[in-house]
N, C-alpha and C positions, 0 to 999 in steps of 0.2 A: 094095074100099074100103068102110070102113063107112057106114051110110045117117047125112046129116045130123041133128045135134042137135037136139030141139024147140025151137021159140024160146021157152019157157016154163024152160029150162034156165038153170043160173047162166052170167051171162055175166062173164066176164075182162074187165078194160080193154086198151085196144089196145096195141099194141106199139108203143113210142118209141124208148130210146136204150141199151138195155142192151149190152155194148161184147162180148160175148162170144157175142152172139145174131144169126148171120149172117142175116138172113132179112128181103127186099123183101116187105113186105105187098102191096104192090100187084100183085106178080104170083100171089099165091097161092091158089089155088083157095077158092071159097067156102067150103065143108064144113071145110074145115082150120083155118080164120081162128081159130074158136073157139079148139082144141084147141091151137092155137100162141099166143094171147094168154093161156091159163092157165097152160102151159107156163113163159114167158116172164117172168108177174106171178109167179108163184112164184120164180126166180131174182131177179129187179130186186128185190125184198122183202128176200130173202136178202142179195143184195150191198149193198142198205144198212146192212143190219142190221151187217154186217163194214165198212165203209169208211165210212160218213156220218155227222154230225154229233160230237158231243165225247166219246163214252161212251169210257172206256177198256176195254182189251183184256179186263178180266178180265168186264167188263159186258159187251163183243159174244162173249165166249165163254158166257158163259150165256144169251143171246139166241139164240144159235144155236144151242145145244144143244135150247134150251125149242122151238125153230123145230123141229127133226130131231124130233123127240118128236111134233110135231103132225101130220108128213108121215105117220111113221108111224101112227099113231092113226088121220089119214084114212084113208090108205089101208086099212086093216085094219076100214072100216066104221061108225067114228065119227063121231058129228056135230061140223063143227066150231068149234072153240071162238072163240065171239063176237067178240073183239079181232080176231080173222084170219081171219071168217067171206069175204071179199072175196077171201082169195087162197084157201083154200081149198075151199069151197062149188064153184066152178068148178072148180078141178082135182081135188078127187073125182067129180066129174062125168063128166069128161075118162078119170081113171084107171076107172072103170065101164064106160064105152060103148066107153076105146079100148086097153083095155088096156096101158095104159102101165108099161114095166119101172120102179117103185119104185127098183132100186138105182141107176139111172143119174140122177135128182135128189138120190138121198142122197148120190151121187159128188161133186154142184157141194155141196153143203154139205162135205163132209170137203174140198175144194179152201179150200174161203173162211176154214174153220177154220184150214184148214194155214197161209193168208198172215195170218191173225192173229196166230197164234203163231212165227210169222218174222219179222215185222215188229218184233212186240213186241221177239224177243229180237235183231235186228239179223244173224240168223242167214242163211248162204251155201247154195246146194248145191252138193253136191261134184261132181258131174259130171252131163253129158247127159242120162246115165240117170235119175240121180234127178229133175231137170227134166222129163222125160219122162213120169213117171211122174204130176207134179203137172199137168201139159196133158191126160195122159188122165182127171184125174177134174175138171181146170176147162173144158176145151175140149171132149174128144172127145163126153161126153154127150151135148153139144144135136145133133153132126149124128144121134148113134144115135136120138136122141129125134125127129128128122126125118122119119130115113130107116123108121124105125117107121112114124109116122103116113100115108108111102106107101106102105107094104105092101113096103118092100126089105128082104129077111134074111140075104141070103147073106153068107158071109163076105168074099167081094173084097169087093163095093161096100162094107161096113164097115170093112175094112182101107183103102179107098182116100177115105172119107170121114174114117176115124181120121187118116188123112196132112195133109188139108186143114187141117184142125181144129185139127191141135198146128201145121200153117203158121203158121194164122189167129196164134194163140195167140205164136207165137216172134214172128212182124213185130210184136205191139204190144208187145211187151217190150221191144226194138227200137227202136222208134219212142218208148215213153216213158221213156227213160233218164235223161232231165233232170229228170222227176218222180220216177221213182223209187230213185234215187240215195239222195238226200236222206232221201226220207222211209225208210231204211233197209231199203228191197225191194232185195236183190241177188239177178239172175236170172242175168247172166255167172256161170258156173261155177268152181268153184274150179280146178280142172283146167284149163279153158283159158282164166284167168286166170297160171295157172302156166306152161303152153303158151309163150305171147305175154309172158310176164316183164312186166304188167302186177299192181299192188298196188291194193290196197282205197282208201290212201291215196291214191295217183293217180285213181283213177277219183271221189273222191267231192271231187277237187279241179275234176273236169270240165272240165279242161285237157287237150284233145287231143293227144297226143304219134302217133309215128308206132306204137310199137306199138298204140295204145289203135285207133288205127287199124286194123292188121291185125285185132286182137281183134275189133273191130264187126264188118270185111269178112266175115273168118270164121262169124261168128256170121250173116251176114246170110245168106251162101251157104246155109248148113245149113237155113234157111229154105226158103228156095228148092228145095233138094231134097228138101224134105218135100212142099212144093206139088206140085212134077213129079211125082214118084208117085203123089198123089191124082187127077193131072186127067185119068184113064179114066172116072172115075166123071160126069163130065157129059155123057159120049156115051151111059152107062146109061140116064140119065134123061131120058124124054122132055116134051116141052111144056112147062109153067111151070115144074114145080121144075127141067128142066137148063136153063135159060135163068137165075131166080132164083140157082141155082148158079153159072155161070156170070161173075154179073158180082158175088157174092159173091169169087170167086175172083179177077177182075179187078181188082176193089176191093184186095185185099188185096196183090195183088203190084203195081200202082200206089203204095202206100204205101212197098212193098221200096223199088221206086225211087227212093224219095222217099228214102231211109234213106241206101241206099247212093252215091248222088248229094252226098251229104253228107260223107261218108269224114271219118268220124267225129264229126260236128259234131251227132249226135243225143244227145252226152253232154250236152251244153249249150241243144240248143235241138231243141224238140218242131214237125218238120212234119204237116201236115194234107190230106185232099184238100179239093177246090172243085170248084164248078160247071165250071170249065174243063175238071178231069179226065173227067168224065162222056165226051165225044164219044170220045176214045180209049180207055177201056173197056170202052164197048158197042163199037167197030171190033174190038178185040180179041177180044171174047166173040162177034162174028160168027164170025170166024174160027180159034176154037178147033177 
């Protein structure tokens, strides 16, 4: 592991709410805190730039472009530019002392772009695959960008982190069906929309029928067997980060739960966890 950053270094603000950003601060080793709050302000920067306040889509597309332009510039050595001196001062930092792969932050930006320009145009994808492929450049980065900053390289524990990641990633699809419906984000597939004889018009009536029902089960399963796959990787990792992982993991298939408890009623209405769920996801992640 690399030796601690001087405290004379740029610091990150802390990590709050970013929804794509698995990671309990409080169990994570000191030395890291840094390198995962610059991490982190760089994405939360990013995803507002793409989803918050009024700007229309042609403005958060040249936002983000002007954004992609200055990651690279950083990293490639530059100083950087005053207006974004805050997210990026620290994560050039970060990209210097810890070697951080470049492509896998330029991934979450080509991710945030892509739901721009889907959004805008009210556009579907046509199957798994293509969904698949939008999770490995919005989900899978942060755990690679993780499992980096612990010194993990090999390819299982990445393939088994990649698993978690696009989980993480499918439950909140999942889970926010009532918001994103509406706001023209379709993440059910066209394929197993076609599957389950469910229509675009059905589903943005948010009327549960019994297929719209299978549709979600289905969907929620698939989930699930992306999780199963991933969960070797928290016997890998020892001490904080597989405990951190752990109830990362917990967290997220506690929501399944929540989903599928529902049979199908997350077209309409958006569950949450609470302080209640906490006791039964630490029991669980004992007994992973």
């Amino acid at each position: 592991m690399n030796t601690p950053a001087p405290s004379s270094s740029p610091q990150a603000a802390p990590v709050t709410h970013y929804e794509n950003f698995p990671v309990a601060s409080w169990l994570c080793p000191a030395p890291l805190r840094q390198p995962i709050a610059a991490i982190y302000a760089f994405a939360r920067a990013a995803d507002d730039l793409a989803d918050e306040g009024t700007a229309t889509p042609a403005q958060r597309l040249q936002q983000l472009q002007a954004y992609r332009s200055e990651l690279h510039a950083t990293a490639g050595g530059q100083p950087p530019a005053p207006h974004w001196a805050h997210i990026f001062a620290p994560l050039q930092h970060q990209l210097q002392q810890r070697q951080l792969p470049v492509g896998l932050l330029d991934d979450l930006l080509s991710a945030f772009i892509q739901d721009i320009e889907k959004t805008r145009d009210g556009a579907t994808y046509a199957d798994r695959e293509a969904l698949l492929d939008y999770c490995r450049r919005s989900a899978n980065p942060v755990g690679r960008l993780l499992l980096h900053l612990y010194g993990v390289h090999d390819a299982q524990a990445l393939a088994h982190s990649d698993a978690i990641c696009t989980a993480l990633q499918l439950i909140n699809f999942w889970q926010d069906l009532s918001e994103d419906i509406p706001r023209q984000r379709h993440y059910l597939t066209d394929a197993d929309c076609q599957r389950w004889a469910v229509t675009r018009q059905e589903l943005a009536r948010q009327q549960v029928t019994p297929a719209i029902q299978k549709l979600i089960a289905d969907n929620a399963a698939w989930a699930r067997a992306s999780m199963q796959k991933g969960l070797p990787l928290v016997h890998r990792l020892p001490g904080r980060i597989g405990w951190e992982l752990r109830l990362v993991v917990q967290g997220g298939l506690r929501v399944l739960d929540r989903v599928e408890a529902q049979q199908g009623a997350s077209l309409h209405t958006r569950r949450t966890l609470g302080k209640a769920d906490l006791p039964r996801m630490l029991w669980r992640a004992l007994w992973m």
